[in-house]
C-alpha positions in Angstrom: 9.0 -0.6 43.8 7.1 -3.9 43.1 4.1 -2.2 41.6 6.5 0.0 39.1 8.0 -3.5 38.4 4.6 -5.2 37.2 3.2 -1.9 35.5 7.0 -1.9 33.7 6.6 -5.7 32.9 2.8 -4.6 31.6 3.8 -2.4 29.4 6.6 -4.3 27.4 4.3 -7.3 27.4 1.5 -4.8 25.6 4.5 -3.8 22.9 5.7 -6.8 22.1 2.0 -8.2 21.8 1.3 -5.3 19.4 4.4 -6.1 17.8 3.7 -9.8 17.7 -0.2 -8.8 16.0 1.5 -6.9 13.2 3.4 -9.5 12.2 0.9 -12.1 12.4 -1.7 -10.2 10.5 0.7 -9.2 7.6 1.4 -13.4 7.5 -2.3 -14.1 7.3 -2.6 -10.9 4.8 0.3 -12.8 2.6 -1.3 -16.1 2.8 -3.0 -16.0 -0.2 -0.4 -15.1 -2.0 -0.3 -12.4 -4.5 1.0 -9.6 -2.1 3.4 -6.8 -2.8 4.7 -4.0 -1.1 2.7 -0.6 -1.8 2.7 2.4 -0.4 -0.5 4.7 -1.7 -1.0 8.0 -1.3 -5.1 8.9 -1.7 -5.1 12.9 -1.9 -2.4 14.0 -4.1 -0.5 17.5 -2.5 -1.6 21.1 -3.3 0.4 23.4 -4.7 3.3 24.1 -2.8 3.2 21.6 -0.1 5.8 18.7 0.3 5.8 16.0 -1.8 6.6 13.4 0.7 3.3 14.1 2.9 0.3 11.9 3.1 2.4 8.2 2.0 1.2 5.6 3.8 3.4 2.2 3.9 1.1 -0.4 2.7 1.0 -4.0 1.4 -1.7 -4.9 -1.4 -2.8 -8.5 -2.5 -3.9 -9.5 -6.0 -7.7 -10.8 -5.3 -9.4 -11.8 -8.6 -10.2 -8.7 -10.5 -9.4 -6.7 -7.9 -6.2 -5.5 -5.5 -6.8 -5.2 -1.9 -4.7 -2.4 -0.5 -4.2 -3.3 3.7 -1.8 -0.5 5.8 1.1 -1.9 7.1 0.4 0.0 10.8 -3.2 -1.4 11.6 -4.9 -4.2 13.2 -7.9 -4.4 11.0 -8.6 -7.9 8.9 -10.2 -6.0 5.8 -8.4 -3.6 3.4 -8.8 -0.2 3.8 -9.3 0.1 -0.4 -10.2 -2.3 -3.0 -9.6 -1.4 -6.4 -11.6 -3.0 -9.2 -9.4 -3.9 -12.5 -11.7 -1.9 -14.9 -12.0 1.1 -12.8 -8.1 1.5 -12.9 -6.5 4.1 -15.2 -3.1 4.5 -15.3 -1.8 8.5 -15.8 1.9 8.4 -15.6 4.6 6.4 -13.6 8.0 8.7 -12.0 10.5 8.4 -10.1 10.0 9.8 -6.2 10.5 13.7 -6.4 12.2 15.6 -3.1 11.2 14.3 -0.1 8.9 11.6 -1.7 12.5 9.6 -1.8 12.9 9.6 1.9 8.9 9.0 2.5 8.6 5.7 0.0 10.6 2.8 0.2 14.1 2.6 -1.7 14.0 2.0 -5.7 10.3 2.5 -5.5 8.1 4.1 -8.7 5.8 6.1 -7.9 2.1 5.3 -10.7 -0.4 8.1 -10.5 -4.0 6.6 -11.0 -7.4 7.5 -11.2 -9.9 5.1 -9.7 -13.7 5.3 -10.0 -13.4 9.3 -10.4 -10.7 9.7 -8.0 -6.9 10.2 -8.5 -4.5 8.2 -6.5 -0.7 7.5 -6.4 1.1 4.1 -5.5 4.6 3.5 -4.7 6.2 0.5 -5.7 9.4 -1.6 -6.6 10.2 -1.3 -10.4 9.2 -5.6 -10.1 5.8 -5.2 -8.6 5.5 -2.2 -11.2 6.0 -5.0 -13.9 3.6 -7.5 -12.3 1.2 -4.6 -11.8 0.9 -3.6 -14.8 0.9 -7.3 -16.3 -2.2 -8.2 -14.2 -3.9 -4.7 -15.3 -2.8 -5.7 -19.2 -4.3 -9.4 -18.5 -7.4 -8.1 -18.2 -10.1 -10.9 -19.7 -11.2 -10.1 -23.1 -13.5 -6.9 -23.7 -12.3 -5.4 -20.3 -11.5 -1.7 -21.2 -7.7 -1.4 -19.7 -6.0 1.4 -19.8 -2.4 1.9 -19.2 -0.1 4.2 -19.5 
């Protein structure tokens, strides 16, 4: 009984440290300032297959000329993508289709993208869509932007 006690008493400890690291991280993330919430989406679906696969909850972070795109379900320090200002083409902004409504965050937009050769979505709030697209338009002077 005692031992199912302390491997119990383990095991929520564990959680709520996990727990506790997720938040921490996403304060040091925020720190800098310049963060939105941004769910991306890296392999756009085949033919046929459900729209709402493959999002992933994120939370990016203007750095410089370039946004920093960190998952919200990780403990790693370092982004899982940068993407450089001039590599950023803008294709089209929607609103979520079928079940991309349930898989994004309420009110978001979703922007389809190509990056350095490679196409990309991002789901965002119609405000970080304006500030998004602000900071691709501010671009410093003969910077190709392009956005849509």
């Amino acid at each position: 009984m005692v031992l199912a006690l302390i491997v119990c008493g383990a095991v929520l400890a564990l959680v709520v440290f996990g727990l506790l690291g997720f938040g921490v991280r996403r304060r040091v993330i925020q720190r800098a300032g310049g963060t939105f919430d941004c769910s991306g989406r890296w392999t756009p679906p085949a033919p046929g297959q459900s729209s709402g696969k493959n999002w992933v909850y994120g939370v990016a972070r203007y750095n410089g000329d370039r946004i920093e795109w960190f998952r919200v379900f990780s403990y790693l320090p370092k982004p899982r993508l940068s993407l450089e200002r001039d590599l950023i083409e803008v294709r089209e902004r929607r609103h979520p289709q079928g079940d991309e409504e349930v898989a994004l965050l309420p009110g978001a937009i979703v922007l389809t993208c190509r990056h350095d050769g490679s196409d990309l979505e991002l789901g965002m709030s119609e405000d970080a869509l304006t500030g998004f697209l602000a900071w691709l338009e501010a671009a410093p002077p003969g910077r190709r932007v392009n956005v849509a």
